[in-house]
C-alpha positions as CSV (number, residue, x, y, z in Angstrom):
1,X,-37.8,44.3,-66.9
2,X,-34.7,46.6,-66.8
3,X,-31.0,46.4,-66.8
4,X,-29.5,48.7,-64.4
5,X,-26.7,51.6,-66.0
6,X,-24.2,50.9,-63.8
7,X,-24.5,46.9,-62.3
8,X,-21.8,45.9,-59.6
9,X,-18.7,44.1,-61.4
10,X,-19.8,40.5,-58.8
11,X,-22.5,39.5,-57.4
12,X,-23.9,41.6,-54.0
13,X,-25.9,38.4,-52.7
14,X,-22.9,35.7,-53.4
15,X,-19.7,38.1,-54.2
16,X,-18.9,35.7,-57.3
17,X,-18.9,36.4,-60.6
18,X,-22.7,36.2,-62.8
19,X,-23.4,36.3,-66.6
20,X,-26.4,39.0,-66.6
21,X,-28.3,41.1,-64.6
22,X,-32.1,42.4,-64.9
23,X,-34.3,44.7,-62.3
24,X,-37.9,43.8,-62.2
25,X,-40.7,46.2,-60.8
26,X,-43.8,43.7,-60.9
27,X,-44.7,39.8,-60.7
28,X,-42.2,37.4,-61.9
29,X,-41.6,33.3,-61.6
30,X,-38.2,31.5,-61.2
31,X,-38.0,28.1,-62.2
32,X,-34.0,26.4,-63.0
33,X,-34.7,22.9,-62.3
34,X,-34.3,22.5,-66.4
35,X,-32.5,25.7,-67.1
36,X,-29.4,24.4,-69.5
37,X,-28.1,27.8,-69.3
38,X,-28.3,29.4,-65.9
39,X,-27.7,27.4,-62.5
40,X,-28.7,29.8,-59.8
41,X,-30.1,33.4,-59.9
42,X,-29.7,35.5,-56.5
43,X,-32.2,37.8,-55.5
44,X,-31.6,41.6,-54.4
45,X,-34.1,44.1,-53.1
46,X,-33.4,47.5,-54.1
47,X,-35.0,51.3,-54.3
48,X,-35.1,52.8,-57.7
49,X,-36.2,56.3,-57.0
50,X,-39.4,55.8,-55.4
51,X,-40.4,52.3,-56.1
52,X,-39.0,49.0,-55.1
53,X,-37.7,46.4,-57.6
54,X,-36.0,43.2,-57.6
55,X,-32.4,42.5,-59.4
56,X,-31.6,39.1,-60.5
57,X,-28.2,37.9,-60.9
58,X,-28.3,35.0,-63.3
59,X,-25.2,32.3,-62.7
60,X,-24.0,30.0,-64.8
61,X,-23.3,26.7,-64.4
62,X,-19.6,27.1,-64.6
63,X,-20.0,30.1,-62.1
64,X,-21.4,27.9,-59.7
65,X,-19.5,24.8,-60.0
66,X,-17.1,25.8,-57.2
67,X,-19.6,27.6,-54.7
């Protein structure tokens, strides 16, 4: 897992406002249905380089309670 140098000030996926973001290159799991800190997590595809990853923008539950 990475955190990318320069992350976009919102959300690309959702355009709202997220508490962390991390870049993944390999296999990961998502499960939030008991997650007392994070609500939703959107999903990006980008290219690093050469290689594909996958950036997660984690939202809170106060982030979402609106959208």
């Amino acid at each position: 897992m990475n955190v990318p140098e320069e992350p976009p000030e919102t959300c690309p996926v959702c355009d709202r406002a997220y508490e962390s973001v991390s870049e993944h290159d390999g296999g990961l799991m998502v499960n939030l249905l008991d997650n007392d800190r994070y609500r939703r997590v959107c999903f990006e595809p980008v290219l690093v380089g050469e290689g594909a990853r996958v950036r997660f923008y984690h939202h809170t539950h106060e982030q979402t309670s609106s959208a």
